[in-house]
N, C-alpha and C positions, 0 to 999 in steps of 0.2 A: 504493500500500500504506500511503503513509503517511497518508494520507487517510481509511483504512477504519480502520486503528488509531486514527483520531481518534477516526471514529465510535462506534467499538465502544467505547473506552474514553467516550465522555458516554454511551452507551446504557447501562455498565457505573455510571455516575456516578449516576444518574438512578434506576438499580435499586433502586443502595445507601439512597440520597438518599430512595427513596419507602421502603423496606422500615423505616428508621426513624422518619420522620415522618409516611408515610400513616396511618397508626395515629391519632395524635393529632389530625390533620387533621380528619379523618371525624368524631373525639368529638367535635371542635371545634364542625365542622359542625351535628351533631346538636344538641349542648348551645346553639348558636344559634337554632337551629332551635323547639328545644322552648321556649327564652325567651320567643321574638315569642307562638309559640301560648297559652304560661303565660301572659305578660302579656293577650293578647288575649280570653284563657279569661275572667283576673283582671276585665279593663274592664266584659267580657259581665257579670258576674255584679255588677258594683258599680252596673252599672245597672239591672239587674235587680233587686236589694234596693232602689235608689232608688225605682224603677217602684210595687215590691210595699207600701213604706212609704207612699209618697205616698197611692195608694188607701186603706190603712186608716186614713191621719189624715182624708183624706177623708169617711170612712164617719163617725170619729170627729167630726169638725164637724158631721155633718148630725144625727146623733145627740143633738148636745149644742143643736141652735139652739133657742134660746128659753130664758128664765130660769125657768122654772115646771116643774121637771125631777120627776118621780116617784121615790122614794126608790129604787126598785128599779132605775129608768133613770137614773141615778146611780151604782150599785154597777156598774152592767153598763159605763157610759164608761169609769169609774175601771178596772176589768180590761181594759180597751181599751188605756189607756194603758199599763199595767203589762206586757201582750202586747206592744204596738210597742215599748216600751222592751229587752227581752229577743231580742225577733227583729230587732229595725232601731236598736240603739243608738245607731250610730254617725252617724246620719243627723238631717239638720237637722229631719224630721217628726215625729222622738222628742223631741227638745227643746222645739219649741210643745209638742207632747202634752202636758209636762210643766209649762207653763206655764197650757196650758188646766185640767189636773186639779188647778191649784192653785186657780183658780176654781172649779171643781165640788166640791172637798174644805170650801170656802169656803158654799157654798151648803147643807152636810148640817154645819154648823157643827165642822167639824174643822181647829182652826187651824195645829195641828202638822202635820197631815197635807200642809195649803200650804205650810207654811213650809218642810215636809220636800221637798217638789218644786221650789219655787225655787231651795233651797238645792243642792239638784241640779243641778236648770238652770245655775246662777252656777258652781259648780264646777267642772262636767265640760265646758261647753260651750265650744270656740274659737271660737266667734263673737262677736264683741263687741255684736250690740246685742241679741243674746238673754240676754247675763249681764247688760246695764243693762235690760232689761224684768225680768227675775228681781230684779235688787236693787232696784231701783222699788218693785214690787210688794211684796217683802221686809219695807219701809219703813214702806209701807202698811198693814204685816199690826202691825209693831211701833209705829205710833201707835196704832192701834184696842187694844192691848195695852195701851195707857197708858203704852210706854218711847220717848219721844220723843230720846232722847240716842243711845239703838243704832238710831233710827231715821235721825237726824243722823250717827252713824258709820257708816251703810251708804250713805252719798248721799257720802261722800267715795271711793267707791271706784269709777274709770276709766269712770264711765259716757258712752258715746258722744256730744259734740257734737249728732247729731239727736235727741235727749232731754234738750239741755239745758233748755229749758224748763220739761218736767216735772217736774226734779230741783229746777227753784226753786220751782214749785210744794207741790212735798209738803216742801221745806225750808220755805218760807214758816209750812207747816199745824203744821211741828215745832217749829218758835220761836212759833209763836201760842200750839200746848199749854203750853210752858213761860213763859208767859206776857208772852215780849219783844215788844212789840208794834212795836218798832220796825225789829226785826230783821226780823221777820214782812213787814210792807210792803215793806222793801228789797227781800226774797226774791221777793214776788211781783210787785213792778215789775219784777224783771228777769226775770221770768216771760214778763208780759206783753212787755217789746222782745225778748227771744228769739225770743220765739212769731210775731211781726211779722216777726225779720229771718229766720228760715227758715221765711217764709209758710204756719206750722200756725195750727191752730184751736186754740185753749183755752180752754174753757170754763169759767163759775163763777169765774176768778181775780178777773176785776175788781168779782164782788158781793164778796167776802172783801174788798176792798179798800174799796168803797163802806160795809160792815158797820164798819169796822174805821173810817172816820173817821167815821158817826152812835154808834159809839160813844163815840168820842172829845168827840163834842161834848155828849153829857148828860152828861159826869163835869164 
C-alpha cells in the first residue's frame, strides 16, 4: 500500500508539475520551432535577393560594355542602377553598381552626378576596398576639378593596402598639379615598389617619371 501511495502521489506530482509548466513548454517549443523556420525563411530569402541582385548587375555590365554608350543607353544603365540600389541595397552588386554609374555619369559629362555615387559608395558601404575604389576615384574626379588639396585629403583616408599603389599614384599626379615636383616622384616611386611588391601592373607611372626628369633636364 505503501508502495501505491508512492505511486499515486509522483502520478499526483507529475499532474501538478505538467498542469503548470506544460503550458509554457509547448510555447516554448513552438517559439523554437518557428525560430529555426524564421531564420531559415530569413537565409532563403537573403539568398535569394543575392541571387536576384547579382543577375541585374549582370545584365547591368553587359549593358554598359564598351565606352561609346548612346545617350539614351546611358539614361537607361543609370535607372538600372538606381532600381538595384532601391530593391538590393544592401548587397555588394549595389555598391559596384554605384561605382560603375559613377563612370557612366562621367561619360554624359555629369560630375556631380559621380561624385554623388562614390560618395555613396564611401559612405554606406562596409567593405573596405569598395570605399578605397570610391575614394580613389573620388580623387580623381577632384584633380580633373583642378582641387588637388581635397584630392590629397581624400587619399589620406583608410584606403586598403591592395590599392596602395594606386593611392601613390594619383598622390604623385596631386603634388605634380601643385607643382612639387619632388614630392610628385617620391609618390610615384613608391608607386612603382608597391606595385612590384604586390605583383600589380601599373601603368603610365614610370613615363610621369621619365617626363618628369626630361623635364628637368631643359630647365
Amino acid at each position: 500500500m505503501a508502495e501505491l501511495r508512492s505511486d499515486e502521489e509522483q502520478l499526483d506530482a507529475v499532474k501538478r508539475w505538467w498542469k503548470e509548466n506544460g503550458i509554457s513548454l509547448v510555447a516554448g517549443a513552438v517559439i523554437a520551432a518557428a525560430g529555426v523556420f524564421g531564420w531559415n525563411a530569413w537565409q532563403n530569402y537573403q539568398q535569394g535577393q543575392s541571387e536576384a541582385a547579382s543577375m541585374r548587375y549582370q545584365q547591368l555590365v553587359n549593358m554598359t560594355t564598351g565606352s561609346d554608350l548612346a545617350e539614351d543607353e546611358l539614361v537607361s544603365a543609370r535607372n538600372m542602377v538606381s532600381e538595384l540600389n532601391d530593391e538590393h541595397g544592401n548587397t555588394l552588386y549595389a555598391e559596384l553598381a554605384l561605382l560603375l554609374d559613377a563612370r557612366l555619369a562621367i561619360q554624359q559629362g555629369d560630375l556631380e552626378g559621380a561624385k554623388a555615387s562614390l560618395e555613396s559608395a564611401a559612405d554606406n558601404s562596409s567593405r573596405r576596398y569598395v570605399q578605397s575604389l570610391a575614394w580613389l576615384r573620388l580623387a580623381r574626379i577632384e584633380l580633373a576639378e583642378g582641387n588637388a588639396d581635397q584630392a590629397l585629403a581624400l587619399l589620406d583616408e583608410p584606403i586598403t593596402d591592395a590599392l596602395a599603389a594606386q593611392r601613390e599614384d594619383v598622390r604623385g599626379d596631386a603634388f605634380a598639379a601643385q607643382g612639387d615636383t619632388e614630392a610628385a616622384r617620391d609618390a610615384w616611386q613608391n608607386a612603382l615598389q608597391l606595385a612590384q611588391t604586390h605583383n600589380q601592373p601599373l601603368y603610365g607611372v614610370q613615363f610621369k617619371l621619365d617626363d618628369l626628369g626630361a623635364e628637368e633636364a631643359t630647365q
